[in-house]
Each structure stands twice: as structure tokens, then as C-alpha cells.
C-alpha positions in Angstrom: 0.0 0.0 0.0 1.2 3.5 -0.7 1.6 6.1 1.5 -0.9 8.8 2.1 -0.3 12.3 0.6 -2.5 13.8 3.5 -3.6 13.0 6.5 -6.5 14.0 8.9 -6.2 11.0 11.5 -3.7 12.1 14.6 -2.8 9.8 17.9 -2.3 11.7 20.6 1.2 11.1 22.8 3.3 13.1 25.2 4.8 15.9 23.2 8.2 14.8 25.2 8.0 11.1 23.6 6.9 12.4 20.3 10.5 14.3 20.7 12.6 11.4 21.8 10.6 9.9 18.6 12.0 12.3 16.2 15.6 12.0 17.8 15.5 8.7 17.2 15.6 7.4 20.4 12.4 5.8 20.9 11.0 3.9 18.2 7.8 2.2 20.5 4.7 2.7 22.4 2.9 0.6 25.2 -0.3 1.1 25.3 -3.3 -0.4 27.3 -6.3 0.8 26.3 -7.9 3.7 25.0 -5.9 3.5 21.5 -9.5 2.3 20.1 -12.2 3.3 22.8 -14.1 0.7 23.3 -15.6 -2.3 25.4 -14.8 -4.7 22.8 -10.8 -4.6 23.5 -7.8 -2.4 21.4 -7.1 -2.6 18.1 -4.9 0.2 15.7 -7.6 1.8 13.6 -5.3 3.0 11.1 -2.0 1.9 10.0 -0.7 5.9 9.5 -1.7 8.7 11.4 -0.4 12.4 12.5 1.2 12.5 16.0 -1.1 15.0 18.1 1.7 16.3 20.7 -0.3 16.7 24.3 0.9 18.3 27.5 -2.1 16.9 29.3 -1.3 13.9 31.9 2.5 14.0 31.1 4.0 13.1 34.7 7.7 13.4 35.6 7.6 9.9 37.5 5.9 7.9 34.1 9.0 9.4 31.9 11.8 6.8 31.6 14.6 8.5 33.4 16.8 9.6 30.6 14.1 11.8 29.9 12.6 13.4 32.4 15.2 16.6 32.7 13.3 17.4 28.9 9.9 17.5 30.4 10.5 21.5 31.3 12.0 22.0 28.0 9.4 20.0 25.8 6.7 22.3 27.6 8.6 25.0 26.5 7.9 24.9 22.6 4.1 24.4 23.1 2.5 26.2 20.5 -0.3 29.1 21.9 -3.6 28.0 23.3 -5.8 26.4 20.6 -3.4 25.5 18.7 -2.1 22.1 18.2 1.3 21.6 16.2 2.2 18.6 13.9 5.3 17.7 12.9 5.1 14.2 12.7 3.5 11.6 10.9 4.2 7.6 12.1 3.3 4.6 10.6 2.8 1.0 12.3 5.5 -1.3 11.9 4.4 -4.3 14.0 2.5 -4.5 17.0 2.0 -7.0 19.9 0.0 -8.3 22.6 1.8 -8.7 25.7 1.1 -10.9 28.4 4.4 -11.6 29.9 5.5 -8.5 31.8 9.0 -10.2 32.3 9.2 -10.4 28.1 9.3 -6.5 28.5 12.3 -5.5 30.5 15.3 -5.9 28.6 13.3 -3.3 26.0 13.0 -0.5 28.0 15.2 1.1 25.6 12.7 0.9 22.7 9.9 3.4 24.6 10.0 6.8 27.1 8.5 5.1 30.0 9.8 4.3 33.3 9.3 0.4 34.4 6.7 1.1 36.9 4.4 2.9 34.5 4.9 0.0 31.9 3.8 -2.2 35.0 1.1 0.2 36.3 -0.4 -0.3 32.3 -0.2 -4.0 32.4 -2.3 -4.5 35.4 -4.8 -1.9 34.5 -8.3 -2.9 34.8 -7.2 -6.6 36.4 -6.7 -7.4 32.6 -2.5 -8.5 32.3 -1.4 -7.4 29.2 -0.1 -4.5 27.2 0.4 -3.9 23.3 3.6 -2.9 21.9 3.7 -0.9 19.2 6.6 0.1 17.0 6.1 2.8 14.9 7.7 4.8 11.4 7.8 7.9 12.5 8.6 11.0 9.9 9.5 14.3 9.9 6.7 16.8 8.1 8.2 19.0 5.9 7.3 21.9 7.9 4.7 21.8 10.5 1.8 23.0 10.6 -0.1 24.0 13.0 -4.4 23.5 13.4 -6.9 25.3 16.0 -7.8 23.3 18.4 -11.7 22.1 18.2 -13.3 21.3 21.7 -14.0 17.9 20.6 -10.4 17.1 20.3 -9.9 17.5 23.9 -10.4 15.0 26.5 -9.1 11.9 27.2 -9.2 10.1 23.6 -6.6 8.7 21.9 -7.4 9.2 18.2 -8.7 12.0 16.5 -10.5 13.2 13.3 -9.2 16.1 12.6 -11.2 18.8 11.1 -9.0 19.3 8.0 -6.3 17.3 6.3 -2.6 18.1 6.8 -0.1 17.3 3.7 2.4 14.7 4.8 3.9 14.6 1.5 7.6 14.8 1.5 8.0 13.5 5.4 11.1 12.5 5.7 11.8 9.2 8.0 14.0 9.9 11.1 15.3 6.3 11.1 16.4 4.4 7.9 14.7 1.7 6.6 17.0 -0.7 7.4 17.6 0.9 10.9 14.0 0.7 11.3 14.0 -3.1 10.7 17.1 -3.6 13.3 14.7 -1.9 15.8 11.7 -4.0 15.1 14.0 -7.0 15.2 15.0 -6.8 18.5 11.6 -6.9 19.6 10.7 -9.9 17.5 13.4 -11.8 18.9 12.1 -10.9 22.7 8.3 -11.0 21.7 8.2 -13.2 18.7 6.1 -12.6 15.6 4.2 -9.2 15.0 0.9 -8.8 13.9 1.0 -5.7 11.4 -1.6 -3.3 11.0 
């Protein structure tokens, strides 16, 4: 499948992963719910979507160590009030369902999150498990910045956006074959991906 000229579809994450994403050192997310909203269980809902930088919920003791002396400075570049900057556009590379929190551990490099929030997610809701998702992430070629409807605030995960955004021209912040290094590490700890 080719890859979208625009996009209107965002995910939101902490605006201090989304920059540890575009350095290149974080290629992952752990997520346990709320990726799709409902009763039924997560899935992806799209294979590419915007990365909606949020400010909301970020917490100091969540943040993998190495990064929590950015938090201050990550706050600092956020755009003005209702306004919501993109600059990057991701798409899935594989994704898991965890169920073995001990599988997890020796990955910690691969995501911005300190152990006992990865823990604190698997045991949420009495249901062990987290997915693992590793992600393409891109550079826009310049961002571009969209007001801020009500509806996109909250706490949802995806978003419709009420206009498209070009992604044409995003360039990749890891190489392909980088990329697939990456993803292979986590395939040899959590075997066989499920792609979007």
C-alpha cells in the first residue's frame, strides 16, 4: 500500500516522547487501552496517522529516566492556546499483545517510559497485558499548526481532525533498514508481529 499524501487522522502522545521519537531514540509505544475506545478490546484503527503532541497527563515519574530533565523544556515549545502543532507523521510497523511482563524488561530502551508505569499499564483494569507498538515515525516538511476544536480535547486517543494536513515529503527519522534492526529486537524478545 502506498503512502498517504494527506492526513487527517492524529494519535495523541506526550509531546516529550513524540521528541525522543524524532531523535531517534524511541521507536515504540505501550499502550493499554484507549488506543480504540471501546468495550470490545484495542485494536490500531489506522496503520498511518499524525502524531497529536499533548501536554495533558505527562507526569515526571511515568518518563523513563533519561528523559525526564526534557519534560521543562518540551513544555517550553508548546505552540499558543488552541493550537495544536504537527510535525510528525508515524506509521505501524508491528505491534504485539503482551502478556508476559517479564518479556518487557530488557526493552526498556525501545519506549520513554519508566518500568513502573509500563507495570502500572499491564495490570490496569485486572486485565494482564499491554500492546507494543513500534512505529515509522517521519518528519513533516514543515509543521503545521491547526486550531484546536473542543471535541479534540479530552481523554481520547485518536482524533478526526477537522482538516487534512499534507504529509507529503515526510522524511523518515530512522532508515529503513535501521528501522527493521529496531523491530528486530523486539521480534526476537516478543516473537512474531501482527502488522496493522
Amino acid at each position: 500500500m502506498s503512502e498517504p499524501l494527506v492526513e487527517r487522522t492524529a494519535l495523541k502522545e506526550w509531546a516529550v516522547l513524540i521528541d525522543a521519537m524524532d531523535r531517534g531514540e524511541i521507536w515504540a509505544m505501550v499502550r493499554k487501552g484507549g488506543i480504540r475506545e471501546q468495550r470490545a478490546g484495542f485494536a490500531v484503527r489506522h496503520d498511518h496517522f499524525l502524531l497529536y503532541p499533548t501536554y495533558f497527563h505527562e507526569k515526571e515519574s511515568e518518563l523513563a529516566p533519561r528523559f525526564r530533565d526534557r519534560l521543562d523544556a518540551s513544555r517550553g515549545h508548546r505552540p499558543p492556546d488552541g493550537v495544536v502543532r504537527f510535525a510528525h507523521v508515524a506509521t505501524v510497523a508491528a505491534m504485539w499483545w503482551v502478556t508476559d511482563l517479564a518479556s518487557l524488561r530488557p526493552l526498556d530502551n525501545a519506549w520513554g517510559l519508566d518500568w513502573t508505569a509500563v507495570e502500572s499499564r499491564f495490570h490496569y483494569r485486572d486485565r494482564p497485558g499491554v500492546h507494543v507498538i513500534a512505529v515509522d515515525v517521519r518528519r513533516l516538511a514543515q509543521p503545521v499548526d491547526v486550531p484546536e476544536a473542543r471535541r479534540y480535547g479530552g481523554c481520547v486517543s485518536w482524533v478526526e481532525l477537522d482538516r487534512l494536513v499534507s504529509v507529503a515529503d515526510a522524511q523518515p527519522v530512522l532508515s529503513s533498514g535501521e528501522l527493521r534492526r529496531r523491530v528486530a529486537t523486539l521480534e526476537d524478545a516478543l516473537g512474531v508481529s501482527a502488522t496493522c
